[in-house]
Structures are given as structure tokens and as C-alpha cells.
Backbone and ligand atoms as CSV (ligand in chain L), in Angstrom:
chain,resi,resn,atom,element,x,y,z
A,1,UNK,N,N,71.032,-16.481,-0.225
A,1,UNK,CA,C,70.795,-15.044,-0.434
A,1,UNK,C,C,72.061,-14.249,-0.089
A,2,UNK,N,N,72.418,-12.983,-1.344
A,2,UNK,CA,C,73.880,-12.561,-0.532
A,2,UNK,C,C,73.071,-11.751,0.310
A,3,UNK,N,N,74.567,-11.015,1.147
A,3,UNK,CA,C,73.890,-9.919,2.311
A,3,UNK,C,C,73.957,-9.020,2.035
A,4,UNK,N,N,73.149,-8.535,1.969
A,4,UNK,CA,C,72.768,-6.711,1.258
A,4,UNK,C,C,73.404,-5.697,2.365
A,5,UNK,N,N,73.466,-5.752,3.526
A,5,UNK,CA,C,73.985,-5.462,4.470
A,5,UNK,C,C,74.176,-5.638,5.963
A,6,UNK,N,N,74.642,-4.667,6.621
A,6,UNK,CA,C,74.863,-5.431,8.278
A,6,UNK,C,C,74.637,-4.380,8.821
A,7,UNK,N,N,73.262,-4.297,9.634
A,7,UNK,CA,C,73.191,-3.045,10.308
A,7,UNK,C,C,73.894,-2.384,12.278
A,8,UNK,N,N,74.526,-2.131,12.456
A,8,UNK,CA,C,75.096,-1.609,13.408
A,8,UNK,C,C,74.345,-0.436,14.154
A,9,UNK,N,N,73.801,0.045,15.556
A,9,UNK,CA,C,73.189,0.337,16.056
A,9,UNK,C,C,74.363,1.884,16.595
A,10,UNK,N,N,74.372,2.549,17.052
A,10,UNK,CA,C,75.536,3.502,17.391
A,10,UNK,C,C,74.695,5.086,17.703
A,11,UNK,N,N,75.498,5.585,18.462
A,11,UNK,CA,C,75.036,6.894,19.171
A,11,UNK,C,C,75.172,8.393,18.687
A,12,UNK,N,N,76.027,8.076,17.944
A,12,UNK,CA,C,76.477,9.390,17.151
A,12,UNK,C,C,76.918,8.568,16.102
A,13,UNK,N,N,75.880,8.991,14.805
A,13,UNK,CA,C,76.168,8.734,13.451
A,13,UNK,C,C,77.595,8.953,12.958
A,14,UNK,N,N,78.303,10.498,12.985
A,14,UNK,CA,C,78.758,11.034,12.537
A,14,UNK,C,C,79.952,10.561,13.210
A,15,UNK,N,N,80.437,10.254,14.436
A,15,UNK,CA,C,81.161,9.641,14.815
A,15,UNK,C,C,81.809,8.276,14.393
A,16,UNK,N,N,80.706,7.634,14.302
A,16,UNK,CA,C,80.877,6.050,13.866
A,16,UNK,C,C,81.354,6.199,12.414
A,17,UNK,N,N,80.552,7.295,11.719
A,17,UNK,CA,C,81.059,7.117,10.109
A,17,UNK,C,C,82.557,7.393,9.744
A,18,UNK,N,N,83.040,7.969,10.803
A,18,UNK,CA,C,84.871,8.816,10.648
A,18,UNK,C,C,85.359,7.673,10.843
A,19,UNK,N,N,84.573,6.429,11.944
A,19,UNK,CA,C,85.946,5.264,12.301
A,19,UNK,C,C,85.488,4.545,10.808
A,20,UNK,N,N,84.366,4.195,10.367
A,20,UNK,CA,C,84.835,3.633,8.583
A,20,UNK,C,C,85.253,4.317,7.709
A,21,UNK,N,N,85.209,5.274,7.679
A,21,UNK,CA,C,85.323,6.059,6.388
A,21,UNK,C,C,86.806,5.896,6.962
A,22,UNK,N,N,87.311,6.857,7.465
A,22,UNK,CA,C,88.827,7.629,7.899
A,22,UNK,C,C,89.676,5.956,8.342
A,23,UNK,N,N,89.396,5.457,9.393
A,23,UNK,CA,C,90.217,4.513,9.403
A,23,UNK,C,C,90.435,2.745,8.743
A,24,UNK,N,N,88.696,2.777,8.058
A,24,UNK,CA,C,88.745,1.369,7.399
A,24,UNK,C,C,88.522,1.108,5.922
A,25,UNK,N,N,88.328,3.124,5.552
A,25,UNK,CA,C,88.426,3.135,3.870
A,25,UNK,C,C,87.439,3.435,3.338
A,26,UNK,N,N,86.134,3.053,3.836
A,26,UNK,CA,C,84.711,2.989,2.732
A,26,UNK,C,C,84.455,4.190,2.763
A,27,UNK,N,N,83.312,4.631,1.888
A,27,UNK,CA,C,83.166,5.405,1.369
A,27,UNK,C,C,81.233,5.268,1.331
A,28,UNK,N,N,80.690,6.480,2.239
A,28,UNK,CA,C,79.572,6.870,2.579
A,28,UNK,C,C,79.026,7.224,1.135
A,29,UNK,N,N,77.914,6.022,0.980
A,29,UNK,CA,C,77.163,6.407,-0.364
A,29,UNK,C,C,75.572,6.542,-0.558
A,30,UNK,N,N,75.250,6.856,1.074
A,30,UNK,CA,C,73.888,7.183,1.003
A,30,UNK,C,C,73.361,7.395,2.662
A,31,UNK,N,N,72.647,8.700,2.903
A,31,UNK,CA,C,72.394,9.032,4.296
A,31,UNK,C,C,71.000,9.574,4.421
A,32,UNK,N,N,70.024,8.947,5.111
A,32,UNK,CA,C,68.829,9.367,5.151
A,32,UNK,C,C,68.473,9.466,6.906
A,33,UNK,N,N,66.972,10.071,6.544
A,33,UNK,CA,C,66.083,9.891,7.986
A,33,UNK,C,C,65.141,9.030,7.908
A,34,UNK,N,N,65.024,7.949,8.147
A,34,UNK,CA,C,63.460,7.399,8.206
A,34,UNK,C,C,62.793,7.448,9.106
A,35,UNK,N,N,61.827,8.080,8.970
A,35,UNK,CA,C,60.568,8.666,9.814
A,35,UNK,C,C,60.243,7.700,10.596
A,36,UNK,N,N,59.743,6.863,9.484
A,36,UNK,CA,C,58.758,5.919,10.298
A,36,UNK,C,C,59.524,4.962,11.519
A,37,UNK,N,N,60.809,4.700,11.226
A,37,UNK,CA,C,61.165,3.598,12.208
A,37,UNK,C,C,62.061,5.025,13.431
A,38,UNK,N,N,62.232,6.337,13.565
A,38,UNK,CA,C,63.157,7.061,14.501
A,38,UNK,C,C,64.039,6.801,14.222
A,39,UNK,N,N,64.690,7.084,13.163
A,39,UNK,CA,C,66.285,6.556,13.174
A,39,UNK,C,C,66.888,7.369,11.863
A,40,UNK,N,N,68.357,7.731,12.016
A,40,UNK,CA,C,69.159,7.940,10.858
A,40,UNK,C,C,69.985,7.142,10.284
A,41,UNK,N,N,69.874,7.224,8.957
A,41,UNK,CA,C,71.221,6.019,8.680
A,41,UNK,C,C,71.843,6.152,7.538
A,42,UNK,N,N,73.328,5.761,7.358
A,42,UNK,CA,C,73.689,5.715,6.814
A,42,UNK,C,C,74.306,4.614,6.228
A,43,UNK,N,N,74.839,4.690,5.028
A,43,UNK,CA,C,75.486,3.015,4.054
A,43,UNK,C,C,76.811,3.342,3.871
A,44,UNK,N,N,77.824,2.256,4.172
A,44,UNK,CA,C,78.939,2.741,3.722
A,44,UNK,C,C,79.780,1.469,3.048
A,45,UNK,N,N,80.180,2.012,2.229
A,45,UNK,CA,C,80.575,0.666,1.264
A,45,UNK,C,C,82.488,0.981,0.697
A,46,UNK,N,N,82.595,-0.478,0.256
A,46,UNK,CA,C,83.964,-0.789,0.106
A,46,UNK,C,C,83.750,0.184,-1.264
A,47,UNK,N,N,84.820,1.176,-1.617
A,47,UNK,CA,C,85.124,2.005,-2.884
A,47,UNK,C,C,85.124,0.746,-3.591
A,48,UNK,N,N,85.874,0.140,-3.980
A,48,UNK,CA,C,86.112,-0.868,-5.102
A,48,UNK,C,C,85.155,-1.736,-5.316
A,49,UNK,N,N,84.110,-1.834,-4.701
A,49,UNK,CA,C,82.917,-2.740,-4.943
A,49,UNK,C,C,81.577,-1.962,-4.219
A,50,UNK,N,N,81.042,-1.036,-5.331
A,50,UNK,CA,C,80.179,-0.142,-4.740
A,50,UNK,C,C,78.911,-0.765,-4.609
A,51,UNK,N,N,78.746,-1.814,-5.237
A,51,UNK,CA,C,77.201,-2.979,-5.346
A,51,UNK,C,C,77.461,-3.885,-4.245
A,52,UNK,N,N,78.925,-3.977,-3.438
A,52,UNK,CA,C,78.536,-5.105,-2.071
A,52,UNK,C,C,78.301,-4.841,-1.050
A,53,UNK,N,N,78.514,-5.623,-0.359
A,53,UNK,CA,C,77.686,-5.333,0.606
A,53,UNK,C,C,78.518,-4.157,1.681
A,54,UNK,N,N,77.016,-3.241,2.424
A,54,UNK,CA,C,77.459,-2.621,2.885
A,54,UNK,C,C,77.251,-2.868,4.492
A,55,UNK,N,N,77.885,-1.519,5.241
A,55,UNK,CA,C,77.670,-1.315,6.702
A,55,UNK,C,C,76.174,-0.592,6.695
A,56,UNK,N,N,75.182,-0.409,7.697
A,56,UNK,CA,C,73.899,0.448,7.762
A,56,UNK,C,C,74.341,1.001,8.859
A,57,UNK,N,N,74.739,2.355,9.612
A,57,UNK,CA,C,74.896,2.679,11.194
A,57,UNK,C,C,73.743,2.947,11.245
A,58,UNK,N,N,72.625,3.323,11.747
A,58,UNK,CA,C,71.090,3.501,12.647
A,58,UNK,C,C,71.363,4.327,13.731
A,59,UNK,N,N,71.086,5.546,14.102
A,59,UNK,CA,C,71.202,6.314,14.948
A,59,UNK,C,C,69.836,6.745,15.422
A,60,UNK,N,N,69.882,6.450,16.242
A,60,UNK,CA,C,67.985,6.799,16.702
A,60,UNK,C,C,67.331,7.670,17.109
A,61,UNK,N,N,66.949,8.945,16.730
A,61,UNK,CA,C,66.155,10.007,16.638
A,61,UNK,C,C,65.326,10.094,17.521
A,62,UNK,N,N,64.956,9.106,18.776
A,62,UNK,CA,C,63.598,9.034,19.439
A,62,UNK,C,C,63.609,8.509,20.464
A,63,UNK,N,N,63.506,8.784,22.121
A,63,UNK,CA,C,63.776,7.382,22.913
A,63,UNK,C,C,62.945,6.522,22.392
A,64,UNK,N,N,61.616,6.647,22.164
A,64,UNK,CA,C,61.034,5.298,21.852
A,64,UNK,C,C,61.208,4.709,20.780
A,65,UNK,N,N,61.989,4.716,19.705
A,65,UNK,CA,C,62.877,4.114,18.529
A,65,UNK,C,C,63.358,2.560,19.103
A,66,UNK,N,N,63.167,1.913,18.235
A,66,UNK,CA,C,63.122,0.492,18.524
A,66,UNK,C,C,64.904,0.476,19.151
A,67,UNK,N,N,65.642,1.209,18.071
A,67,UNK,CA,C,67.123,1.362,17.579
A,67,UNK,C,C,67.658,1.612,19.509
A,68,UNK,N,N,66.646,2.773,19.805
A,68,UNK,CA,C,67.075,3.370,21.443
A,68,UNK,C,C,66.699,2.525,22.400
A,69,UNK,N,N,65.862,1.525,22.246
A,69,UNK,CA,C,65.561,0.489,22.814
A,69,UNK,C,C,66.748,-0.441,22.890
A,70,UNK,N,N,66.860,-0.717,22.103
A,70,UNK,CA,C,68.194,-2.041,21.502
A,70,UNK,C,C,69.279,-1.190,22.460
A,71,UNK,N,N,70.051,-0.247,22.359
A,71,UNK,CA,C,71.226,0.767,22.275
A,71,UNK,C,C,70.690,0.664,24.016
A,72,UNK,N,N,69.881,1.117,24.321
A,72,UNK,CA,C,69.688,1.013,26.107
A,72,UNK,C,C,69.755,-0.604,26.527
A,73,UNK,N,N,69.377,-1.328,26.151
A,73,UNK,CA,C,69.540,-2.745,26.913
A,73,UNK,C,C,70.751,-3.406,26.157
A,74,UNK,N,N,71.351,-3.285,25.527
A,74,UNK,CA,C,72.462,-3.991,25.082
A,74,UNK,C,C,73.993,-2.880,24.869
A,75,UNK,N,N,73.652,-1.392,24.398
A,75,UNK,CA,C,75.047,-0.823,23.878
A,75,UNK,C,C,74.893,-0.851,22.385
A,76,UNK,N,N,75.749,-0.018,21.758
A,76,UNK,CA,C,75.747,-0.036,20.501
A,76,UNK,C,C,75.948,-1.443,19.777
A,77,UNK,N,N,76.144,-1.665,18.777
A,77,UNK,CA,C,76.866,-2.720,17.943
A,77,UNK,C,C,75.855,-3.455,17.493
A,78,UNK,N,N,76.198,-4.497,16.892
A,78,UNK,CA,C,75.503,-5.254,15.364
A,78,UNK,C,C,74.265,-5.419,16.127
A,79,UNK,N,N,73.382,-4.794,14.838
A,79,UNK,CA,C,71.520,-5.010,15.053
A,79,UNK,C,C,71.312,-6.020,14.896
A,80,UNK,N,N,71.534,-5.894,13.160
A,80,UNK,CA,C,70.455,-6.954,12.450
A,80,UNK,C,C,71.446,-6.954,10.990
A,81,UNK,N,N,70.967,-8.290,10.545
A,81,UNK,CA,C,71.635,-8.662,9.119
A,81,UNK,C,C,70.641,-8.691,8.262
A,82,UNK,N,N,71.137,-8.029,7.007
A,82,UNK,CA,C,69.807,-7.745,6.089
A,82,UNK,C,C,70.461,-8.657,4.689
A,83,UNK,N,N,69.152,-9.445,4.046
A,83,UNK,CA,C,69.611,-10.005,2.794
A,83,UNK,C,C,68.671,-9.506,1.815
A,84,UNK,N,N,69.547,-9.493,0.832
A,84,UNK,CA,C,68.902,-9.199,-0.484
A,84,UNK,C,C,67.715,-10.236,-1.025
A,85,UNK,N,N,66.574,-9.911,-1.384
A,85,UNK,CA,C,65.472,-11.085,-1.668
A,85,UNK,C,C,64.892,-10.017,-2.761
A,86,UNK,N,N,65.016,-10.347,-4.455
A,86,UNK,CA,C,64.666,-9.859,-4.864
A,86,UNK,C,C,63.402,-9.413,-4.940
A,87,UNK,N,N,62.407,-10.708,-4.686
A,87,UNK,CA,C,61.501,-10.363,-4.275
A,87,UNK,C,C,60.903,-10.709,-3.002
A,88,UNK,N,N,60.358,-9.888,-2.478
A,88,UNK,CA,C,60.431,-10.050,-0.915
A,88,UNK,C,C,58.787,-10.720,-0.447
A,89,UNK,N,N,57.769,-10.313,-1.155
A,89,UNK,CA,C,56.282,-10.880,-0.972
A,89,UNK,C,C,56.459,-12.505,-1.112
A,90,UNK,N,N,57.322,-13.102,-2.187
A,90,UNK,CA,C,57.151,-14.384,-2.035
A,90,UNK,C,C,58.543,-15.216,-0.997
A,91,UNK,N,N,59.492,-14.258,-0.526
A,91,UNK,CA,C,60.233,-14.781,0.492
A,91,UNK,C,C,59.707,-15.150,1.937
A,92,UNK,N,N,58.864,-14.056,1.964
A,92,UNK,CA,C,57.844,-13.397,3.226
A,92,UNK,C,C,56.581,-14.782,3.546
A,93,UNK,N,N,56.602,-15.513,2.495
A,93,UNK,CA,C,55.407,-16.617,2.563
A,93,UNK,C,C,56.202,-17.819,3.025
A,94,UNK,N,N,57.630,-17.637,2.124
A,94,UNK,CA,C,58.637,-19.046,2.601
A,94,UNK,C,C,58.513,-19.076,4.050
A,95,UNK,N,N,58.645,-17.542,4.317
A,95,UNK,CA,C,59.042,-17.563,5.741
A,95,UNK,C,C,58.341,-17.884,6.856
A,96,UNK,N,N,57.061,-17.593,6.759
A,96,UNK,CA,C,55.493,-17.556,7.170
A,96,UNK,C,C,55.440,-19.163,7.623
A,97,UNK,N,N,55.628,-19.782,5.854
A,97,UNK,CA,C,55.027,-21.436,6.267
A,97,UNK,C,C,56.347,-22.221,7.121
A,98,UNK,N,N,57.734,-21.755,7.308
A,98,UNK,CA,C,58.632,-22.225,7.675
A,98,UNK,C,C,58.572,-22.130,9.090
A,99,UNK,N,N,57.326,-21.254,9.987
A,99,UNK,CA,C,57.708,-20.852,11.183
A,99,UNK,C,C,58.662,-19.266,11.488
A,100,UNK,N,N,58.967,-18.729,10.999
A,100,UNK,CA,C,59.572,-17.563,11.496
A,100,UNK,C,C,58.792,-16.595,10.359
A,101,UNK,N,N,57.483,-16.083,10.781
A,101,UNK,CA,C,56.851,-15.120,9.953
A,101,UNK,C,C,56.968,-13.948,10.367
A,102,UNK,N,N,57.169,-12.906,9.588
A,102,UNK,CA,C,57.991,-11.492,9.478
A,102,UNK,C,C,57.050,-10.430,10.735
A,103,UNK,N,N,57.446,-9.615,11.212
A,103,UNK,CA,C,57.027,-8.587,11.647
A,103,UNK,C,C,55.640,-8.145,10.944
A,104,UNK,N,N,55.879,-8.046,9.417
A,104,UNK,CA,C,54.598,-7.094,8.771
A,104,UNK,C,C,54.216,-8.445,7.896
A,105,UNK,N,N,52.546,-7.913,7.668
A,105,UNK,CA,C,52.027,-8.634,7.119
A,105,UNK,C,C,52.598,-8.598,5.611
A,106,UNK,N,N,52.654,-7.257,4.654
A,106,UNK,CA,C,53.071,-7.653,3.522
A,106,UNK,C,C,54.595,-6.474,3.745
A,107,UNK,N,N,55.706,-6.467,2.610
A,107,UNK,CA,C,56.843,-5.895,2.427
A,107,UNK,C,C,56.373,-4.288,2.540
A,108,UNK,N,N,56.952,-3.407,2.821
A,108,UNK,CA,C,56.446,-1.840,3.636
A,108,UNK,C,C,58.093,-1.223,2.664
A,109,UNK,N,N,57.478,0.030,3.141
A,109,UNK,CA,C,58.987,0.779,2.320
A,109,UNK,C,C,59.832,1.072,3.487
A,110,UNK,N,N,61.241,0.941,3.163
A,110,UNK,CA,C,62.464,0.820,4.179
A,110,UNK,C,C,63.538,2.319,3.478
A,111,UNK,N,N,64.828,1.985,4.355
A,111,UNK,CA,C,65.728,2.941,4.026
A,111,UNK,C,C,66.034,2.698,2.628
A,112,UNK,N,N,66.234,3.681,1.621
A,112,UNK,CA,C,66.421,4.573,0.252
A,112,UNK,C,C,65.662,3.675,-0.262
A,113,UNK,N,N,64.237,3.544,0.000
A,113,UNK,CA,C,63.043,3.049,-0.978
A,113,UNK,C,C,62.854,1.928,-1.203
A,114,UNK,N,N,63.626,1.056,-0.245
A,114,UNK,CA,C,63.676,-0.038,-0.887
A,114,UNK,C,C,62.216,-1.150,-0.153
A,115,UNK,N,N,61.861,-2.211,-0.891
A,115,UNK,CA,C,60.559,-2.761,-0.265
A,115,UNK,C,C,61.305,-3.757,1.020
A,116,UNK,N,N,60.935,-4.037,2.255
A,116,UNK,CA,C,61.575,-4.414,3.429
A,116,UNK,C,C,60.470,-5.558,4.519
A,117,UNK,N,N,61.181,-6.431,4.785
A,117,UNK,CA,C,60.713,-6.706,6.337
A,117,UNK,C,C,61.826,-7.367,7.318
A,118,UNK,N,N,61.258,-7.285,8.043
A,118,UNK,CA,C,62.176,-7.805,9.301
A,118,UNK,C,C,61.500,-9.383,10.080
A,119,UNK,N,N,62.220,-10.090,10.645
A,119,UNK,CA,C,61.838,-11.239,11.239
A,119,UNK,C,C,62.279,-11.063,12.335
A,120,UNK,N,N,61.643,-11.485,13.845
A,120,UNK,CA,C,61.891,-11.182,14.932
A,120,UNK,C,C,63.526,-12.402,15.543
A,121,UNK,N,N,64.353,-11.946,15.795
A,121,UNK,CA,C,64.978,-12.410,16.629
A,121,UNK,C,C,64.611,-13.789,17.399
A,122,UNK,N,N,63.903,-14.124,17.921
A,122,UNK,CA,C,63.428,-14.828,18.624
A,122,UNK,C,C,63.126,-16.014,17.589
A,123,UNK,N,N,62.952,-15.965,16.379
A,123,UNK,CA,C,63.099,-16.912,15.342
A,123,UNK,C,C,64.379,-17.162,14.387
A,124,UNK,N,N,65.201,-16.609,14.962
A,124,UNK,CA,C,66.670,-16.662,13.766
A,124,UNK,C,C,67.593,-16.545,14.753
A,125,UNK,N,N,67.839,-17.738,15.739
A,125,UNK,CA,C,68.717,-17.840,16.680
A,125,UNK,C,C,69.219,-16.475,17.064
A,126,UNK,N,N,68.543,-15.717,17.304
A,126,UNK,CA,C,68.302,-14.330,18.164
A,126,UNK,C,C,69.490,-13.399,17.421
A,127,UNK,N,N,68.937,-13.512,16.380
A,127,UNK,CA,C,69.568,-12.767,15.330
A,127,UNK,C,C,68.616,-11.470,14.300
A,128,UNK,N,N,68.163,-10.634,14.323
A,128,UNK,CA,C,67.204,-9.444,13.827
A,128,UNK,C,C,67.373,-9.988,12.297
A,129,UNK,N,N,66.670,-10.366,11.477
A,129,UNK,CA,C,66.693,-10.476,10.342
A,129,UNK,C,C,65.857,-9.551,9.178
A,130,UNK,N,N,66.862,-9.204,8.263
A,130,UNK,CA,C,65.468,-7.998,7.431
A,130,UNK,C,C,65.920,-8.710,5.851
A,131,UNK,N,N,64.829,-8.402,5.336
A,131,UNK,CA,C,65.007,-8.655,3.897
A,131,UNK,C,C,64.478,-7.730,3.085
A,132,UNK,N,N,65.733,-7.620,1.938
A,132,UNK,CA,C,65.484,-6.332,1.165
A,132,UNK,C,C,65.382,-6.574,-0.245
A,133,UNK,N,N,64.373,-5.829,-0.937
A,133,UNK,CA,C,64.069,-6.007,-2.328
A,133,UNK,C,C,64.843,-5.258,-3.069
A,134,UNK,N,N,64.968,-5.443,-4.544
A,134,UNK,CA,C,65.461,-5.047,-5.485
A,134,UNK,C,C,64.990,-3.685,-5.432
L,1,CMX,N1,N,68.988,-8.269,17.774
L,1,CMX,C1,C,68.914,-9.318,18.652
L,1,CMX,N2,N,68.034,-9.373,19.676
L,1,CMX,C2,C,67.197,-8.320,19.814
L,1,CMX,C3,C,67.195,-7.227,18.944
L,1,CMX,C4,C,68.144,-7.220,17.894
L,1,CMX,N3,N,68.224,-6.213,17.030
L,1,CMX,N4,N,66.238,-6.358,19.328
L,1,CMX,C5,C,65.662,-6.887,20.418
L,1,CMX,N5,N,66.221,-8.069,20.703
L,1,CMX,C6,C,65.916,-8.960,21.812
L,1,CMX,C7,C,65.662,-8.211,23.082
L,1,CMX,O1,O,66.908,-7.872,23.692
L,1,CMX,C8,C,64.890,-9.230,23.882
L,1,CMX,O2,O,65.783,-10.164,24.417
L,1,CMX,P1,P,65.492,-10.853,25.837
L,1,CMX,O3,O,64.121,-11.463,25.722
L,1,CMX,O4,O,66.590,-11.850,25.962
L,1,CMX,O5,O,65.553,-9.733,26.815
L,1,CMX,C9,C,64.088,-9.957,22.827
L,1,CMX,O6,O,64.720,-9.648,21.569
L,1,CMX,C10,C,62.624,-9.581,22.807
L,1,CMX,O7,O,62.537,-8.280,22.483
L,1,CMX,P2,P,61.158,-7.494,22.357
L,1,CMX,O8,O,60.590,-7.224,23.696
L,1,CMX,O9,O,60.250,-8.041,21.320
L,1,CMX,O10,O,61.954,-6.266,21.881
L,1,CMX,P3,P,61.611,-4.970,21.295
L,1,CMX,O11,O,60.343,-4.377,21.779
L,1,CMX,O12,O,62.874,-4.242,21.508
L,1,CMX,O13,O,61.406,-5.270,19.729
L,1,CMX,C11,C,61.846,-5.986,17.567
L,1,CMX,C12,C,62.266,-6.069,19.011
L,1,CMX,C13,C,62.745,-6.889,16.762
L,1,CMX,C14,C,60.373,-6.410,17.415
L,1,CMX,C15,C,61.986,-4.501,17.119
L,1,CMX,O14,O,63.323,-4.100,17.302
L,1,CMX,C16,C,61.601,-4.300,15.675
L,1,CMX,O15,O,60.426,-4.133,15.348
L,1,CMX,N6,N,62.603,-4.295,14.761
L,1,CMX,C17,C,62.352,-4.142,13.359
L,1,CMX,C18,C,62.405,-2.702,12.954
L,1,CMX,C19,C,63.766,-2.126,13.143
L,1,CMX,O16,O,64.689,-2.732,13.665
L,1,CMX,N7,N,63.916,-0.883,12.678
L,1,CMX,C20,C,65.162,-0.177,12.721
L,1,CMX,C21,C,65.919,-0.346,11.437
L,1,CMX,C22,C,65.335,0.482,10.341
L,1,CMX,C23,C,66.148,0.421,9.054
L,1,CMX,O17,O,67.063,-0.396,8.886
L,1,CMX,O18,O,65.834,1.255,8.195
């Protein structure tokens, strides 16, 4: 599966986005709020390859935000790695019968609409895993 992206955890959005944008080049191509998880985020991607993969920063809106959780016991920096699964209901079953079954029972809507789940850490050599649909 390629990687759709790499999400990074950080305290001030707007901060973190000046050290990619301004000093490593990319170019911010999508910034939302998602409600449901407390968090802001943004995508920032290489100009010359606007379909690869990107950065996600997550800024967390909430102490009780999973994101402010993470950010209090560890510090900012890499969350979770997200892969592209076009379709995610029948990845979600691979995953199920393999032993590392997802957070949600079926794929839920994620940042800019896309269908999503996550796998706990504790099953992906303590690594946050999300998978993202077409
Ligand atoms: N990466 C690696 N390890 C992590 C982790 C992460 N992102 N988040 C938590 N952990 C670790 C904890 O540090 C803890 O480690 P220890 O047992 O060694 O102390 C362990 O996992 C158990 O944690 P837990 O008690 O289950 O932790 P939480 O209550 O913090 O919940 C998790 C963890 C994965 C269930 C929760 O973060 C979650 O539901 N994540 C999915 C949703 C999400 O991340 N949303 C934000 C992104 C939204 C978006 O991209 O749009």
C-alpha cells in the first residue's frame, strides 16, 4: 500500500506549517477542523508531486483530544502513518482476521471526506496506523 500520508502531532499549527512550507518547500493544499476527533489539520505536499504523499500536522482543539493526549505524554512529533486502501471495508476484515482489528467497527468519515480507520498501536509494533480510502 503507498502512504497516503504521515501524520505529525504539533502545538501550533501555524507555526509548524512556516517550518514546511518556508524552509522545506511544500506547499499547503488543504486545512480543515475535524470536529469529531478535536483537532486541526493540515496537508502539505511536495509542489512537484501534488498526488504524493503528504505531511498531516494535527493540532488539537481540546484537552481531551486524543492528539492532546499523545502531545502531553510524549511531545509533539510523528503520530501515525496513514496508507492509502482504496477500499477500506475489505482492508478492515484483512485486518480483523490477521489479529490487529481497527478501532471502528466499519470505515467512518475522516479529514477532507475521506472514508478512514485507525489500528491501535499496540498491534503495529507501536506504530498508530490509519487507512484511507479513495
Ligand atoms: N503512536 C504510538 N503510540 C501511541 C499513540 C500513537 N499515536 N497514541 C498512544 N500511544 C500509546 C500510548 O503512549 C500508550 O503507550 P504506553 O502503554 O507505553 O504508555 C499506549 O499507546 C496505550 O495507549 P491508550 O491508553 O490506548 O492511549 P490513548 O487513550 O491515548 O488512545 C488511541 C490511543 C490510538 C486509541 C487513540 O489515540 C485513538 O483513538 N487514535 C485514533 C484517532 C486519532 O488518532 N485521531 C486523530 C487524528 C485525526 C485525523 O487524522 O483526522
Amino acid at each position: 500500500m503507498k502512504i497516503d500520508h504521515i501524520g505529525v502531532a504539533v502545538s501550533s499549527l501555524d507555526e509548524s506549517a512556516r517550518f514546511y512550507k518556508e524552509l522545506l518547500g511544500l506547499v499547503e493544499v488543504h486545512r480543515e477542523e475535524v470536529l469529531s476527533q478535536k483537532v486541526r489539520v493540515a496537508f502539505l505536499v511536495d509542489p512537484s508531486e501534488l498526488g504524493g504523499t503528504a505531511i498531516e500536522l494535527l493540532e488539537p482543539t481540546a484537552p481531551e483530544a486524543s492528539v492532546a493526549k499523545f502531545i502531553g505524554a510524549r511531545g509533539p512529533g510523528l503520530h501515525h502513518l496513514a496508507f492509502a486502501a482504496p477500499l477500506v471495508a475489505p482492508a478492515m476484515d484483512v485486518l480483523r482476521k490477521g489479529g490487529a482489528p481497527p478501532l471502528e467497527a466499519a470505515p467512518r468519515e475522516g479529514a477532507r471526506g475521506h472514508q478512514i480507520c485507525f489500528v491501535h498501536p499496540k498491534h503495529c509494533g507501536g506504530v498508530l496506523i490509519e487507512l484511507v480510502g479513495g
